[in-house]
mmCIF file of the N, C-alpha and C atoms, coordinates in Angstrom:
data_MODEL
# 
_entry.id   MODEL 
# 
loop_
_atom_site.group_PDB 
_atom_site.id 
_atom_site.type_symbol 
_atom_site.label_atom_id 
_atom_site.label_alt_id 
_atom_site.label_comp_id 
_atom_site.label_asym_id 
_atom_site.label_entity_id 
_atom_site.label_seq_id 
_atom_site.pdbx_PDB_ins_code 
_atom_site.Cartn_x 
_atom_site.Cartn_y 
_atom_site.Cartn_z 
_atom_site.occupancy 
_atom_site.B_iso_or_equiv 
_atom_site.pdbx_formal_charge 
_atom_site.auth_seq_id 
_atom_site.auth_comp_id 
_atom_site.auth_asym_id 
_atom_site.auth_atom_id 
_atom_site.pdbx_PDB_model_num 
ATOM 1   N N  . UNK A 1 1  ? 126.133 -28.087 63.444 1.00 0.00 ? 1  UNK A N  1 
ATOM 2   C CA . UNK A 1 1  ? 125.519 -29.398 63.646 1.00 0.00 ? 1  UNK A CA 1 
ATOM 3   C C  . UNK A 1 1  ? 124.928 -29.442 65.060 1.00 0.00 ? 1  UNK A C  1 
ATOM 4   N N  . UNK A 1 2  ? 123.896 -29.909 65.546 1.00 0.00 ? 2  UNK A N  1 
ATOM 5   C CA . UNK A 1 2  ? 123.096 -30.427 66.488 1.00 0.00 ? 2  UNK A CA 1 
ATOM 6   C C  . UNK A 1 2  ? 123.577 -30.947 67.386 1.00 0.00 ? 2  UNK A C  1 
ATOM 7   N N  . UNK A 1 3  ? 123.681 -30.840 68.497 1.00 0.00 ? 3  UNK A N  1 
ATOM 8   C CA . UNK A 1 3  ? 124.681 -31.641 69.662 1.00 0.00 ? 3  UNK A CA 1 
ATOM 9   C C  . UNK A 1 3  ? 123.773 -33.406 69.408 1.00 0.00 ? 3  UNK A C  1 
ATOM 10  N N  . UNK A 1 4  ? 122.710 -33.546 68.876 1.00 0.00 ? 4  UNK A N  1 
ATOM 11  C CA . UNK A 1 4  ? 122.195 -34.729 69.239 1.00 0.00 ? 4  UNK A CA 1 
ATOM 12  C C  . UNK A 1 4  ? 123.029 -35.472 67.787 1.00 0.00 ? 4  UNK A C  1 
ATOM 13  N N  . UNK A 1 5  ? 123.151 -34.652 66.879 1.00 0.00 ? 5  UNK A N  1 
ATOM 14  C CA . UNK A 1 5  ? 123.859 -35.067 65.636 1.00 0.00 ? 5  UNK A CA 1 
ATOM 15  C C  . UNK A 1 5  ? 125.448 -35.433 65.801 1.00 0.00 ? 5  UNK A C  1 
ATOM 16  N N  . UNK A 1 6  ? 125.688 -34.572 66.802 1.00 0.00 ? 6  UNK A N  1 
ATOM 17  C CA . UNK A 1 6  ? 127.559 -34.932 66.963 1.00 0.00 ? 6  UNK A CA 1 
ATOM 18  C C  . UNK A 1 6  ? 127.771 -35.698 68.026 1.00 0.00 ? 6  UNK A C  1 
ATOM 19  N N  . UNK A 1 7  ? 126.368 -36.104 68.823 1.00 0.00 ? 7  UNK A N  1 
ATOM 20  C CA . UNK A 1 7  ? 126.558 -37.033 69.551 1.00 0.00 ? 7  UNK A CA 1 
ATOM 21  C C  . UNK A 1 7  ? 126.318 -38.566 69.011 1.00 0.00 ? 7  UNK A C  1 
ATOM 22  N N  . UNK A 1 8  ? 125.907 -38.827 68.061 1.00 0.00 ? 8  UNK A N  1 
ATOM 23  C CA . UNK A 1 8  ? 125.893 -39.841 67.313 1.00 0.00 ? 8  UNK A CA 1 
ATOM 24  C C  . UNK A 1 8  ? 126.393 -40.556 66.398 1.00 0.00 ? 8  UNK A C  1 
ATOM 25  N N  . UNK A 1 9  ? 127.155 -39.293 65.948 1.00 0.00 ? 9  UNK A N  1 
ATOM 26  C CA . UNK A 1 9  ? 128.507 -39.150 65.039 1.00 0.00 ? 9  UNK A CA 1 
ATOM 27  C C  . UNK A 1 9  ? 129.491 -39.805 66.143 1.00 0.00 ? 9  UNK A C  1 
ATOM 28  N N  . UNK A 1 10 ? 129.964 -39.361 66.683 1.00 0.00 ? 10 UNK A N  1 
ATOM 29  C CA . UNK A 1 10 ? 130.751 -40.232 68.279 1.00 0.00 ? 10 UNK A CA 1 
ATOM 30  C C  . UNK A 1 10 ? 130.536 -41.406 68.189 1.00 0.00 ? 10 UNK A C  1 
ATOM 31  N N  . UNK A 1 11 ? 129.297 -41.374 68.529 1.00 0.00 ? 11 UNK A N  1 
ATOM 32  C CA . UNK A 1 11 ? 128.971 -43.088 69.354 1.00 0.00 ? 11 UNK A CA 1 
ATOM 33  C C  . UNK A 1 11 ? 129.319 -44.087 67.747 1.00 0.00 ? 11 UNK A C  1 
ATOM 34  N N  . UNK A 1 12 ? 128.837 -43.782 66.750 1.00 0.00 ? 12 UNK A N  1 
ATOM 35  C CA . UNK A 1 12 ? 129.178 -44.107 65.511 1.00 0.00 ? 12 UNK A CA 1 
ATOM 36  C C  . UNK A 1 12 ? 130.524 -44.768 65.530 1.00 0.00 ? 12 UNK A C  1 
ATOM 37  N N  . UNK A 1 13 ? 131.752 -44.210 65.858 1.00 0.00 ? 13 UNK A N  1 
ATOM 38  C CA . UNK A 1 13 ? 132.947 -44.384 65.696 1.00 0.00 ? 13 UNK A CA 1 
ATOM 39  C C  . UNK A 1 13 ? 133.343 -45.791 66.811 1.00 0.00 ? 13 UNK A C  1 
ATOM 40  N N  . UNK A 1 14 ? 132.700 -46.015 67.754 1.00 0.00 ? 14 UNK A N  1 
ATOM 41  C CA . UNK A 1 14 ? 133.280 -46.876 68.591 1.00 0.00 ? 14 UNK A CA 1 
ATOM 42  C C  . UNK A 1 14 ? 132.162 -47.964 68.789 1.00 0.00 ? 14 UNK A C  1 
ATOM 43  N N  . UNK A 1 15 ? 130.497 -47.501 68.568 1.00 0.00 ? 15 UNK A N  1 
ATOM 44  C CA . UNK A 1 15 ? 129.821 -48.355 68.262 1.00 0.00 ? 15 UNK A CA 1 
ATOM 45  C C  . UNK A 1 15 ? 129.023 -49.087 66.673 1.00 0.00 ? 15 UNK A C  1 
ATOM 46  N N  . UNK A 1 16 ? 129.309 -50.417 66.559 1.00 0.00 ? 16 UNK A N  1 
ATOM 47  C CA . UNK A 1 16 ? 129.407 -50.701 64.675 1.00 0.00 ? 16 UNK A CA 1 
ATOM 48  C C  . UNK A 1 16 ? 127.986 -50.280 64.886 1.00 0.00 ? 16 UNK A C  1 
ATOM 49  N N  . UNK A 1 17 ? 126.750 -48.928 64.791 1.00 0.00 ? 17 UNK A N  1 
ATOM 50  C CA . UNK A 1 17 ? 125.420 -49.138 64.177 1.00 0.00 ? 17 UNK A CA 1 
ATOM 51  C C  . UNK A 1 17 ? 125.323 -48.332 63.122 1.00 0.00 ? 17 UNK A C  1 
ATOM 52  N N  . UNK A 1 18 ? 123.980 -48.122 62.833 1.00 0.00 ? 18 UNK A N  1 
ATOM 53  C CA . UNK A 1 18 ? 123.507 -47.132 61.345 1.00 0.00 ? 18 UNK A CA 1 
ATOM 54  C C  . UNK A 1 18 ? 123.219 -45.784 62.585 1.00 0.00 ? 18 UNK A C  1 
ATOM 55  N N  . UNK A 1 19 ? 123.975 -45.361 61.957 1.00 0.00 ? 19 UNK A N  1 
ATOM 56  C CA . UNK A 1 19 ? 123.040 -43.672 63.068 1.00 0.00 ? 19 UNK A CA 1 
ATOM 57  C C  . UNK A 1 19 ? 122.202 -43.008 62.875 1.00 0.00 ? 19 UNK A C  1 
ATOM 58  N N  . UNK A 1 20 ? 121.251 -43.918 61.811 1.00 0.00 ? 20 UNK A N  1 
ATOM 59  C CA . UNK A 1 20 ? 119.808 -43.389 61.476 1.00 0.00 ? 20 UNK A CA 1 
ATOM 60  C C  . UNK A 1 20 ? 118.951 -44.372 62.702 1.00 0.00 ? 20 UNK A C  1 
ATOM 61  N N  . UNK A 1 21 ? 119.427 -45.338 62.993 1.00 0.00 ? 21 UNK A N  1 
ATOM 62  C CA . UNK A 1 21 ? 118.949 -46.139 64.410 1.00 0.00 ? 21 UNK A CA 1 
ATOM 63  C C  . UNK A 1 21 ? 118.787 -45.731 66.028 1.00 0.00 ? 21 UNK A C  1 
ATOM 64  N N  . UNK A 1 22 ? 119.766 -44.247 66.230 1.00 0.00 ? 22 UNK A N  1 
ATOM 65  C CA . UNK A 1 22 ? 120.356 -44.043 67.113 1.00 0.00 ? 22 UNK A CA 1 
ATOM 66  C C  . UNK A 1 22 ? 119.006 -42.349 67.252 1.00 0.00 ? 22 UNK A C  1 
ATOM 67  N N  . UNK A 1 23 ? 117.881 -43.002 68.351 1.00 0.00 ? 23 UNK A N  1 
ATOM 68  C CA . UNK A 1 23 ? 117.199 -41.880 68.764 1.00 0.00 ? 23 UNK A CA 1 
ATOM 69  C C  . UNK A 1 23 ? 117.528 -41.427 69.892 1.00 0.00 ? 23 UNK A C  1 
ATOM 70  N N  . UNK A 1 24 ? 116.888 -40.356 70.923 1.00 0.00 ? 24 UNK A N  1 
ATOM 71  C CA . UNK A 1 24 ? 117.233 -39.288 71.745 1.00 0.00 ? 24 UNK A CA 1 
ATOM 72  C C  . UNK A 1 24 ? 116.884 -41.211 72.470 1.00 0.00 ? 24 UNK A C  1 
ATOM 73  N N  . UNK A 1 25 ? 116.081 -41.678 72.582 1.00 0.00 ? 25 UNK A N  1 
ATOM 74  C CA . UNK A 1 25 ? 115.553 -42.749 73.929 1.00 0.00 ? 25 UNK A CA 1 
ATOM 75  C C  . UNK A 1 25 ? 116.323 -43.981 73.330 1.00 0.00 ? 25 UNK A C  1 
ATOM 76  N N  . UNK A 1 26 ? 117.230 -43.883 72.648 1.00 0.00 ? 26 UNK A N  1 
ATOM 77  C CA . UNK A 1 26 ? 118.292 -45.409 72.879 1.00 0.00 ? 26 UNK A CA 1 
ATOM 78  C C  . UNK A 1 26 ? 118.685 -45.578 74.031 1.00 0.00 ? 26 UNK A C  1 
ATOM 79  N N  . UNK A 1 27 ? 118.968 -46.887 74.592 1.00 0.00 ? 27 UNK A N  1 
ATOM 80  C CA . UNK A 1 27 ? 119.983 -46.986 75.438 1.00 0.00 ? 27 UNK A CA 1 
ATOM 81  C C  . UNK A 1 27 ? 120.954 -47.206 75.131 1.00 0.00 ? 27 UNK A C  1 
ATOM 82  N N  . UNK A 1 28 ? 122.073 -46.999 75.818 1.00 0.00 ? 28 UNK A N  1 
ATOM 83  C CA . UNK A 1 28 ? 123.297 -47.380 75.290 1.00 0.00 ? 28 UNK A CA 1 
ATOM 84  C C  . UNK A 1 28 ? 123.734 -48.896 75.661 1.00 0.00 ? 28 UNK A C  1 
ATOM 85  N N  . UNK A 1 29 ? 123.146 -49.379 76.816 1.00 0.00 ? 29 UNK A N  1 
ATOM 86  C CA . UNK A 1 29 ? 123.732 -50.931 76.835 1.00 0.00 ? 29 UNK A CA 1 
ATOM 87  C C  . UNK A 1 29 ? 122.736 -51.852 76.023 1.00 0.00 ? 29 UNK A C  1 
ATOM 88  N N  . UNK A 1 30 ? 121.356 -51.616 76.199 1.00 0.00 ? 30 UNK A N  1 
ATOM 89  C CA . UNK A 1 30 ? 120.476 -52.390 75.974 1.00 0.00 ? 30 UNK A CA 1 
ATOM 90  C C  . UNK A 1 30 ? 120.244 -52.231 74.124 1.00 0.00 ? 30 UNK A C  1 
ATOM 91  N N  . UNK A 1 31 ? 120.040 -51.204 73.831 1.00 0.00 ? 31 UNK A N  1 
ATOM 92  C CA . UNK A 1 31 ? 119.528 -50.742 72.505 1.00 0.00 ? 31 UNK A CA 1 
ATOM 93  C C  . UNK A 1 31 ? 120.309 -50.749 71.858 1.00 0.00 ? 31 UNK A C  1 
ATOM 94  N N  . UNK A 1 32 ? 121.740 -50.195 71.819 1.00 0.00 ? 32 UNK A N  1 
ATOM 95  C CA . UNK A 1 32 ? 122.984 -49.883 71.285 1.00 0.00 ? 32 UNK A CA 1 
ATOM 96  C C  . UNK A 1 32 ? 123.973 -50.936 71.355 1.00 0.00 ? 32 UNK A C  1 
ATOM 97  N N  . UNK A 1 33 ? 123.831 -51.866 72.416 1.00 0.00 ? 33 UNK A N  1 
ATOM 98  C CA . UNK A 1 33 ? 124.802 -52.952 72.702 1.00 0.00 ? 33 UNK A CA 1 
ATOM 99  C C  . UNK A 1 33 ? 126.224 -52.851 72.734 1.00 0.00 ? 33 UNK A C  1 
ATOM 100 N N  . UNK A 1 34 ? 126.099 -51.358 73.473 1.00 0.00 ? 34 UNK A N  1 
ATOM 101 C CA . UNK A 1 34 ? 127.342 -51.082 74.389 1.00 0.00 ? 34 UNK A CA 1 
ATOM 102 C C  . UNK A 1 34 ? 127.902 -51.686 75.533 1.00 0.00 ? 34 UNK A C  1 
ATOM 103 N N  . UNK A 1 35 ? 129.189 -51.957 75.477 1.00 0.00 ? 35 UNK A N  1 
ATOM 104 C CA . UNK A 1 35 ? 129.728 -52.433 76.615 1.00 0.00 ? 35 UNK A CA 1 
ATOM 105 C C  . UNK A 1 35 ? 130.276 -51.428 77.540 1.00 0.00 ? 35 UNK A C  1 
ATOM 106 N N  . UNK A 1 36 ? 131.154 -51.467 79.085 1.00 0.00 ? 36 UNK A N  1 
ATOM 107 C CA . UNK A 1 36 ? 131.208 -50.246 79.570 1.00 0.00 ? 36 UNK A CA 1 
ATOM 108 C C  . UNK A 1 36 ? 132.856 -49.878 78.654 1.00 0.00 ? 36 UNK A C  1 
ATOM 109 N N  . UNK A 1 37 ? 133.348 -50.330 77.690 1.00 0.00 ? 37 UNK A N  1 
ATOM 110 C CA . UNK A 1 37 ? 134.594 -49.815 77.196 1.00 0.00 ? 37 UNK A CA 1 
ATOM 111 C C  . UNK A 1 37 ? 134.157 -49.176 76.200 1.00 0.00 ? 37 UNK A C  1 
ATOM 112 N N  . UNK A 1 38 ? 132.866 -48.870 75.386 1.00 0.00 ? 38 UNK A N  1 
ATOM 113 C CA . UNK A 1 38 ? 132.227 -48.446 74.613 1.00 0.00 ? 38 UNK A CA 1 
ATOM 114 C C  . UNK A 1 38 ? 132.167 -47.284 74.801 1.00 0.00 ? 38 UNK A C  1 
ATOM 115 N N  . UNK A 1 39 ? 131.090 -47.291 76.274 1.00 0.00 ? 39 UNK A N  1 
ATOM 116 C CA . UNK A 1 39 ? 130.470 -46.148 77.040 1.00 0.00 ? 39 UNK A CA 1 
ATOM 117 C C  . UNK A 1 39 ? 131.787 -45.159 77.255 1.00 0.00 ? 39 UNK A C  1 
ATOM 118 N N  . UNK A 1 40 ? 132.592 -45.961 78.152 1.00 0.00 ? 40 UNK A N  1 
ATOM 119 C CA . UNK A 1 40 ? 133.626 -45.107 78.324 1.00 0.00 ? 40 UNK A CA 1 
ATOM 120 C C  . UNK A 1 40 ? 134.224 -44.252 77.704 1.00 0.00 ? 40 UNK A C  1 
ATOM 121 N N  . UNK A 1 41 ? 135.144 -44.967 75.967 1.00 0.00 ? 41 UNK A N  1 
ATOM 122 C CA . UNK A 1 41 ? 135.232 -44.275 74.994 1.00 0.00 ? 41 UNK A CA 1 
ATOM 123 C C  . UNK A 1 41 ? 134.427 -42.486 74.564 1.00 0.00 ? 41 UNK A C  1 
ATOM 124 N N  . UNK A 1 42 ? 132.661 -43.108 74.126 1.00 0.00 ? 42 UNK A N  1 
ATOM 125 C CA . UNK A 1 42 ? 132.271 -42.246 73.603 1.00 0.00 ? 42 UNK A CA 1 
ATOM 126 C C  . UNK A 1 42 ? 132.087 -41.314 75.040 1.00 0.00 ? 42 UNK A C  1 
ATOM 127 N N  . UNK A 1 43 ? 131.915 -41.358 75.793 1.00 0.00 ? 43 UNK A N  1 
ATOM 128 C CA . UNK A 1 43 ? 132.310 -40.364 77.019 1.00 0.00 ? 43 UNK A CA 1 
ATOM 129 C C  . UNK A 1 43 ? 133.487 -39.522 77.069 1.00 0.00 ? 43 UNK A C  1 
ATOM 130 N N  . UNK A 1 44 ? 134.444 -40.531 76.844 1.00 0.00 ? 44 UNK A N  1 
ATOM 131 C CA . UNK A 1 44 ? 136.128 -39.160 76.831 1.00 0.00 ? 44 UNK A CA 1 
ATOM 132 C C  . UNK A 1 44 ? 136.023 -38.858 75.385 1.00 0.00 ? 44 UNK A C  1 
ATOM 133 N N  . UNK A 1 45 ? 135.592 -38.886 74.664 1.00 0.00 ? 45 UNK A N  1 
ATOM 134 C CA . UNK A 1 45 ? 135.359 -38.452 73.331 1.00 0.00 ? 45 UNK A CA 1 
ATOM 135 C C  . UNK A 1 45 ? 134.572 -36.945 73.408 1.00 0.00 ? 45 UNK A C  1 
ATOM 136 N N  . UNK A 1 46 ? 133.396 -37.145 73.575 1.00 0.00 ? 46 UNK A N  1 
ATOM 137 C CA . UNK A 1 46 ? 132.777 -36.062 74.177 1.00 0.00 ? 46 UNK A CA 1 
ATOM 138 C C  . UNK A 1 46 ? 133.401 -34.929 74.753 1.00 0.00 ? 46 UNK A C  1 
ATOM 139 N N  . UNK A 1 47 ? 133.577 -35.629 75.930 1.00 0.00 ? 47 UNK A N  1 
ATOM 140 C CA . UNK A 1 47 ? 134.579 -34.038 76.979 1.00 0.00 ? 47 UNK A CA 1 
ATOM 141 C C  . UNK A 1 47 ? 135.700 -33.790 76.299 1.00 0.00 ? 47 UNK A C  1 
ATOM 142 N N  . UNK A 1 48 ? 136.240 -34.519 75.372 1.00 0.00 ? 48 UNK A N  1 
ATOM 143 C CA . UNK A 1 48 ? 137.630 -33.954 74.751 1.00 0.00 ? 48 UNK A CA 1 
ATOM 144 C C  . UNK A 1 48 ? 136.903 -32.915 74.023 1.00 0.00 ? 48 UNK A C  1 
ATOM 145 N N  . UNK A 1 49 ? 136.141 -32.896 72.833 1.00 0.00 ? 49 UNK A N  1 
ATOM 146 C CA . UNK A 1 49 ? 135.228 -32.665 72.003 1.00 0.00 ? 49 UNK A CA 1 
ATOM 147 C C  . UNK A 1 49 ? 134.576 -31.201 72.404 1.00 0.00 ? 49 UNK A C  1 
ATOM 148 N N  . UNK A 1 50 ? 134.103 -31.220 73.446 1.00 0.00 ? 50 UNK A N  1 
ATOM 149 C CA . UNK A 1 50 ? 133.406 -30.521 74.249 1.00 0.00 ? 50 UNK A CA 1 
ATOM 150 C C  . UNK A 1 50 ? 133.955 -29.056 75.165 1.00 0.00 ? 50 UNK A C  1 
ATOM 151 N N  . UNK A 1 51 ? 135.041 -30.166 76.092 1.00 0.00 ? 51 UNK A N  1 
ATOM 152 C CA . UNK A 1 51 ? 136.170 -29.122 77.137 1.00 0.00 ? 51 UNK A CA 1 
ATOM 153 C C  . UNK A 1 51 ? 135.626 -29.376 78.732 1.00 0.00 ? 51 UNK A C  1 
ATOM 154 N N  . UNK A 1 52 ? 134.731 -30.174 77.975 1.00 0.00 ? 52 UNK A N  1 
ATOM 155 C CA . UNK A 1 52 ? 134.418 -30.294 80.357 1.00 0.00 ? 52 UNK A CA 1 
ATOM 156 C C  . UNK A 1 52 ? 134.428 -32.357 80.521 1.00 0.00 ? 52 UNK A C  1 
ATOM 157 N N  . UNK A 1 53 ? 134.522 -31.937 81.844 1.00 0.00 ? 53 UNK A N  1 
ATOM 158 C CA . UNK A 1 53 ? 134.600 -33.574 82.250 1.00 0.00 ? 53 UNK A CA 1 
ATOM 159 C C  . UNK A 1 53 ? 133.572 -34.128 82.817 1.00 0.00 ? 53 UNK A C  1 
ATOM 160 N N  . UNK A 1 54 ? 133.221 -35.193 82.986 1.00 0.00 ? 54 UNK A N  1 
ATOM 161 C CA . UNK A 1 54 ? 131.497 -35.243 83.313 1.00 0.00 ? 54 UNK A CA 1 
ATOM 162 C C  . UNK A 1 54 ? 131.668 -35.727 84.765 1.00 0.00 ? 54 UNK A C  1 
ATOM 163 N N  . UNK A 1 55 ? 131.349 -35.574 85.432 1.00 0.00 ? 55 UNK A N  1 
ATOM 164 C CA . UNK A 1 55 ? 131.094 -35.761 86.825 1.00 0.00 ? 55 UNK A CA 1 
ATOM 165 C C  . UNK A 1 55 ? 131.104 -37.228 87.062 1.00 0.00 ? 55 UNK A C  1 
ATOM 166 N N  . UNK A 1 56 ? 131.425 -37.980 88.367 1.00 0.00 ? 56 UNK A N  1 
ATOM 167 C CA . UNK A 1 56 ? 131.154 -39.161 88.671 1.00 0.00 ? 56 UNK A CA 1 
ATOM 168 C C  . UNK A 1 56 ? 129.414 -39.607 88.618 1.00 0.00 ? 56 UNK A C  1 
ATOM 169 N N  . UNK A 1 57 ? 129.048 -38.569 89.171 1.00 0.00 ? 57 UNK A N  1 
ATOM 170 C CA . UNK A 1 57 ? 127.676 -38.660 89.098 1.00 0.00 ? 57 UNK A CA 1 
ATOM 171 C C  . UNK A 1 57 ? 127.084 -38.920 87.648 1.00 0.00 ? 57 UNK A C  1 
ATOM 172 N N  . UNK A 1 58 ? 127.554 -37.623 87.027 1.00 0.00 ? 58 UNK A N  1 
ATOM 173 C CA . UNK A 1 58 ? 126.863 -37.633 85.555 1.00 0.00 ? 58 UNK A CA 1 
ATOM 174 C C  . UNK A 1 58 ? 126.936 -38.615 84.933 1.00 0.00 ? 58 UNK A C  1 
ATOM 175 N N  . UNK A 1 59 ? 128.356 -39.415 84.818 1.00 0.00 ? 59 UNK A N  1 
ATOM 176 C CA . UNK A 1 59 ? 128.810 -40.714 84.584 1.00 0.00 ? 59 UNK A CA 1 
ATOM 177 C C  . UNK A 1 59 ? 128.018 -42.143 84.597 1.00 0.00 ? 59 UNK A C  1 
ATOM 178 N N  . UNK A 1 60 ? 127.130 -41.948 85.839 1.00 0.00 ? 60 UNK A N  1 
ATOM 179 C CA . UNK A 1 60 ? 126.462 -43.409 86.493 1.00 0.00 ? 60 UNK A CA 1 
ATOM 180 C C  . UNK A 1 60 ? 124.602 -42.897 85.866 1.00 0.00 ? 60 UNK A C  1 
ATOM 181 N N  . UNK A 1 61 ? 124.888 -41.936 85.112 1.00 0.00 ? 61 UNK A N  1 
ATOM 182 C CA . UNK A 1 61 ? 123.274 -41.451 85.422 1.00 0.00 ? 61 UNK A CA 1 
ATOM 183 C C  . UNK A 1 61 ? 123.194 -41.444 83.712 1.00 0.00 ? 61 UNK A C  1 
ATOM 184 N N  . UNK A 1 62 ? 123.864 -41.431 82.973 1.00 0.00 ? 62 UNK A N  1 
ATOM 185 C CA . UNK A 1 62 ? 123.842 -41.862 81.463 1.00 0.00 ? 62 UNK A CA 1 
ATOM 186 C C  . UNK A 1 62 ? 123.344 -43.575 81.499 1.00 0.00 ? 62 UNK A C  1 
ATOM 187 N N  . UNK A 1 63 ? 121.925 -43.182 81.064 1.00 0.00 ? 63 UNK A N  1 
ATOM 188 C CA . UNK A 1 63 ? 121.355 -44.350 80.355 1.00 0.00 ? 63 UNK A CA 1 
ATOM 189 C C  . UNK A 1 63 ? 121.323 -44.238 78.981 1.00 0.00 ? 63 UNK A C  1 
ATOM 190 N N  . UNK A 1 64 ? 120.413 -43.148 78.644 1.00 0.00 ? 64 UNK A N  1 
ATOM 191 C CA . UNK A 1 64 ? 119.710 -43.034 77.474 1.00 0.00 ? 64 UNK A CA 1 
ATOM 192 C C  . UNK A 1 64 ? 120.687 -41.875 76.427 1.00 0.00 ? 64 UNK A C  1 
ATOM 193 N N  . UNK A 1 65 ? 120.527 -41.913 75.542 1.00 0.00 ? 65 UNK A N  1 
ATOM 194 C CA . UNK A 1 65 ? 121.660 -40.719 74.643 1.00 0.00 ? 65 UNK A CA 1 
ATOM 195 C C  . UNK A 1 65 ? 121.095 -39.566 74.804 1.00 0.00 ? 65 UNK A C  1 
ATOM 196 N N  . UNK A 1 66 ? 119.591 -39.333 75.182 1.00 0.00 ? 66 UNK A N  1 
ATOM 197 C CA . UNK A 1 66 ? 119.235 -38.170 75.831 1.00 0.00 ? 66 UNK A CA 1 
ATOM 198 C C  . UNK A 1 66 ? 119.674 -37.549 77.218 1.00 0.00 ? 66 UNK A C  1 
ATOM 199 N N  . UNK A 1 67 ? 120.648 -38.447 77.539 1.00 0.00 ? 67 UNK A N  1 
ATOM 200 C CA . UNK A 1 67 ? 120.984 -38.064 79.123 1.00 0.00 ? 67 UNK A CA 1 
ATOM 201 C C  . UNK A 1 67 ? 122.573 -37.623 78.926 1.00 0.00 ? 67 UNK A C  1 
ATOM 202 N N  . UNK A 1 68 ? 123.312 -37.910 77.649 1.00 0.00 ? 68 UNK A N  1 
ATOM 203 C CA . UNK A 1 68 ? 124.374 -37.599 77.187 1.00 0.00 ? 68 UNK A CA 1 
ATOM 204 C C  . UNK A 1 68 ? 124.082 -36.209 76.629 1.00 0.00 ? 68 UNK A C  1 
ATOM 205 N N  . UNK A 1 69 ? 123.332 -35.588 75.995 1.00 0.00 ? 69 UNK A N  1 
ATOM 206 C CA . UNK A 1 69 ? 122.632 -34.563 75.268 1.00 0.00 ? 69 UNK A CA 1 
ATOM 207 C C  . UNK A 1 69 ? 122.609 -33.538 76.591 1.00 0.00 ? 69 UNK A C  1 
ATOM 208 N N  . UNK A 1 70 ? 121.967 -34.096 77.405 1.00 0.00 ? 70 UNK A N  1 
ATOM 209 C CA . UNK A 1 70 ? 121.632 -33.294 78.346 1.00 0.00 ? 70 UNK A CA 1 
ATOM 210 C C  . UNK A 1 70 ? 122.612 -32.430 78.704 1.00 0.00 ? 70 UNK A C  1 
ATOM 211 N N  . UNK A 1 71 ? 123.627 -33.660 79.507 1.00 0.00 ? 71 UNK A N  1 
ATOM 212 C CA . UNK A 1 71 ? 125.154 -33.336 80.315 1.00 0.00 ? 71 UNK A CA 1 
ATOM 213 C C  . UNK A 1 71 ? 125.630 -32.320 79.178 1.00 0.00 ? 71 UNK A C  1 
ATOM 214 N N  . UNK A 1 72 ? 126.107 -32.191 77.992 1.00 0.00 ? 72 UNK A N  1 
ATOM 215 C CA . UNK A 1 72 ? 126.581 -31.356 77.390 1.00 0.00 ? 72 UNK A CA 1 
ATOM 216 C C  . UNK A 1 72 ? 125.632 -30.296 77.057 1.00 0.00 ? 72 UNK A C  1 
ATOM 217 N N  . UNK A 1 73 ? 124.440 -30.203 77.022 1.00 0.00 ? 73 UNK A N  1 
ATOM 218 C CA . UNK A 1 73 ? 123.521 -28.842 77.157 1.00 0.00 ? 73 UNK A CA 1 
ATOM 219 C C  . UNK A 1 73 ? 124.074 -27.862 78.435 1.00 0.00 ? 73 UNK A C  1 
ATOM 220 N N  . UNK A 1 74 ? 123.936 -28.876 79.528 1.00 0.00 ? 74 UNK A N  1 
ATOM 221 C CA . UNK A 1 74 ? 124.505 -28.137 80.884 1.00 0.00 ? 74 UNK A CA 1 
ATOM 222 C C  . UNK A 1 74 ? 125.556 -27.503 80.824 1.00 0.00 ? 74 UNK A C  1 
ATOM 223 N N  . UNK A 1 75 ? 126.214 -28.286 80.804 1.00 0.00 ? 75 UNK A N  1 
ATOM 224 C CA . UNK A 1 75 ? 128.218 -27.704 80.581 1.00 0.00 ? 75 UNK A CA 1 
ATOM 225 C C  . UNK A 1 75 ? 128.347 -26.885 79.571 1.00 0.00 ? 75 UNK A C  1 
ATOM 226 N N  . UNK A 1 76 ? 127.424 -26.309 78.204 1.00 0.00 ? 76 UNK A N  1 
ATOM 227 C CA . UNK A 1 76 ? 128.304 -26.000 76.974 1.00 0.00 ? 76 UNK A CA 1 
ATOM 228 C C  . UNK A 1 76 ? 128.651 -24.097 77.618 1.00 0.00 ? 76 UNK A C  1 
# 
């Protein structure tokens, strides 16, 4: 599966949408109507998922689900 596919599968679980809604340029607060306990979630979800932890930085710099995509392109 597609990291952009298992990243949506995630967000799926903690956010109620259709994940046929959920493109690379969603946002997660604005588009997605995530809160930061949302964000948070599908974040330690990820690095569990994954095996790495995302940086403070990487953390504040997730807007878009393409910027989540990214961080785990880097790290895999």
């Amino acid at each position: 599966m597609a990291i952009f596919e298992e990243v949506k599968e995630i967000i799926t679980k903690y956010i109620k949408i259709d994940a046929d809604k959920i493109t690379l340029e969603s946002r997660l607060n604005e588009d997605l109507d995530a809160d930061s306990i949302d964000v948070a979630d599908v974040v330690m979800d990820i690095e569990e998922k994954y095996g790495f932890e995302f940086s403070d930085e990487d953390a504040e710099n997730i807007v878009q689900i393409k910027d989540l995509v990214r961080v785990i392109e880097e790290r895999k």
